[in-house]
C-alpha positions as CSV (number, residue, x, y, z in Angstrom):
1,X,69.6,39.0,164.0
2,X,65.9,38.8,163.6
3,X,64.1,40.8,160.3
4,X,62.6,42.8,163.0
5,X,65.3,43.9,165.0
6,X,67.1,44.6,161.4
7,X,64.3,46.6,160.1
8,X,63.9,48.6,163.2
9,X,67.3,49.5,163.2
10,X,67.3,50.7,159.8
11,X,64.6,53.1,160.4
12,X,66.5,54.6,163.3
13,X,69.6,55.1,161.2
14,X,67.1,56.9,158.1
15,X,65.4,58.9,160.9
16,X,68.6,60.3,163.0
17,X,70.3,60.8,159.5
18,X,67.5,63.0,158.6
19,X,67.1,64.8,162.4
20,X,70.8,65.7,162.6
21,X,70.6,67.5,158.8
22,X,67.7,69.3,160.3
23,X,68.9,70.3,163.6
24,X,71.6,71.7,161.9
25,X,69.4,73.7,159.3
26,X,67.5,75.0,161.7
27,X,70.1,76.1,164.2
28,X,72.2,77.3,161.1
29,X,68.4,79.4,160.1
30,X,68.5,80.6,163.9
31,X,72.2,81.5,164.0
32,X,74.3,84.9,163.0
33,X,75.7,82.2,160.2
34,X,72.4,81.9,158.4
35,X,74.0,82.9,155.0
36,X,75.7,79.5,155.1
37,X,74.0,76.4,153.5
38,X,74.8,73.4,155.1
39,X,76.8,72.0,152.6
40,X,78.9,75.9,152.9
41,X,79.3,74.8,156.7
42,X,80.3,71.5,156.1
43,X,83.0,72.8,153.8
44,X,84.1,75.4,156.5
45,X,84.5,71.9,158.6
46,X,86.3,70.0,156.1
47,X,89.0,73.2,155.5
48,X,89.5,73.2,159.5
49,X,91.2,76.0,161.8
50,X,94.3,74.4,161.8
51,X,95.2,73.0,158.4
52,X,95.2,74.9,155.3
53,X,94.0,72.4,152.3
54,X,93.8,72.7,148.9
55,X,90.2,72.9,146.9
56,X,91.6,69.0,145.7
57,X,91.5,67.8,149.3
58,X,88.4,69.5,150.4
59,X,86.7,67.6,147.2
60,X,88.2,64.1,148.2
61,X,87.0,64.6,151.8
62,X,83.6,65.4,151.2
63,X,83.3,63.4,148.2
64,X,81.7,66.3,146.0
65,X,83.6,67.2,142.5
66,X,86.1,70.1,142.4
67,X,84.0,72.1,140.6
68,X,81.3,72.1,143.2
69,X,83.7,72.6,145.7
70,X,84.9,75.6,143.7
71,X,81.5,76.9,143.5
72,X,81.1,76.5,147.5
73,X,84.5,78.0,148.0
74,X,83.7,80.9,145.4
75,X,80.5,81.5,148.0
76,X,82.4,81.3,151.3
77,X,85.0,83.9,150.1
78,X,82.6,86.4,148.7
79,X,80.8,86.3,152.7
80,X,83.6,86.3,153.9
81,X,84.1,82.6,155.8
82,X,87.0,81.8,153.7
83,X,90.3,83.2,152.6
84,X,92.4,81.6,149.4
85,X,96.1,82.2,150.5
86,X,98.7,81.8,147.4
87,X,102.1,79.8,147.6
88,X,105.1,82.0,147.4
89,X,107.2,79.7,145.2
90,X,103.9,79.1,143.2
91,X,101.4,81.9,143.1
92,X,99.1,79.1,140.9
93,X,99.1,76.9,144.1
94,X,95.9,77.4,146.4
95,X,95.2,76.7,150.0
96,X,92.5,77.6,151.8
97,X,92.2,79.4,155.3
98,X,89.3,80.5,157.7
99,X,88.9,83.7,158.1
100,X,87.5,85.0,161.9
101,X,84.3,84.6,160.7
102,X,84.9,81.3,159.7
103,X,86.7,80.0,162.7
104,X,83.7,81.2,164.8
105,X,81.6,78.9,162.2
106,X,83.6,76.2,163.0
107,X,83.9,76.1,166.5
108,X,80.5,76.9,166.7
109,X,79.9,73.3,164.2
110,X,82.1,71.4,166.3
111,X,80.2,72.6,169.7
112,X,77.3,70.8,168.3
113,X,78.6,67.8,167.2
114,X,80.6,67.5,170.7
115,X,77.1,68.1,172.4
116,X,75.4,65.2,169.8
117,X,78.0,62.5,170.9
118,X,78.5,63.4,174.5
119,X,74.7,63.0,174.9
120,X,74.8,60.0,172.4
121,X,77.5,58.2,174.7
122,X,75.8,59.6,178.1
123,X,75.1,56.2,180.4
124,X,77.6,53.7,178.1
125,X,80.9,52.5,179.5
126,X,84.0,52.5,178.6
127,X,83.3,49.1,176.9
128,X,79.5,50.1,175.6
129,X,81.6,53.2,174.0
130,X,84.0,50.7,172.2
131,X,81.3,48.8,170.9
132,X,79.2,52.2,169.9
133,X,83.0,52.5,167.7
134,X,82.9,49.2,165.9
135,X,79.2,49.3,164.8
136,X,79.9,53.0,163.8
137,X,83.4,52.2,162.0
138,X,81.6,48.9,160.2
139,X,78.9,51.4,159.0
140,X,81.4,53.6,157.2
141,X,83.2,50.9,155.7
142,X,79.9,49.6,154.5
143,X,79.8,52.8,153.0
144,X,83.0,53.8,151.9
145,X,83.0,50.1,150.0
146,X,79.8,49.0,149.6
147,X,79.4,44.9,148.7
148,X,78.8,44.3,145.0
149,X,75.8,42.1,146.1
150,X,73.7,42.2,148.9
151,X,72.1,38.3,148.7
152,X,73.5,37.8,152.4
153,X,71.6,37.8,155.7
């Protein structure tokens, strides 16, 4: 691959990064869910409608440290997004819950992102779509394990 074509692509990753965390903002600023921070929304995500995680799991998946994710979850509860919901053999043992509120939050996250890659995908086929997948999937493995040196080209 030519430097060009390399550094070209590299802006376009930095600058649709940067678009999507503002679209978001701003739609989350324009929304009946502008008490929620992005990183508050992105939590709500993480927790899901359908699965009730612990404060551990929420951590791992968004790769934040309990204690933030406490602080986020402290936040959510208090406006009412979340709801903790106690073990009955262990009253100590946590999972967390959306409340109404919260679901609406959600479904109203996932709307967007269903939107973003439907129009991402519009025009590709079926084949153009499994390549969008690989160079997406090597990205997060590039990420998830980045290489200890980067002398390759």
């Amino acid at each position: 691959m030519k430097k060009q074509q390399m550094e070209k692509i590299s802006r376009l990753l930095t600058t649709i990064y940067t678009e999507i965390i503002q679209v978001e903002q701003r739609e989350l600023r324009k929304s009946t869910f502008n008490d929620v921070s992005i990183h508050e929304m992105h939590a709500v995500n993480a927790i899901t409608m359908y699965e009730h995680k612990t404060s551990s799991q929420i951590a791992r998946e968004l790769k934040i440290s309990p204690g933030t994710v406490t602080s986020m979850i402290n936040n959510l509860v208090r406006k009412g997004y979340v709801i903790r919901i106690r073990g009955n053999d262990d009253r100590r043992f946590v999972r967390l819950g959306l409340t109404r509120k919260g679901r609406l939050l959600y479904r109203a996250h996932d709307a967007f992102h269903r939107s973003l890659v439907k129009s991402f995908i519009e025009g590709f086929s079926e084949e153009q779509i499994s390549w969008i997948e690989q160079a997406l999937l090597n990205i997060h493995i590039f990420l998830e394990y980045p290489p200890v040196s980067s002398d390759k080209e």
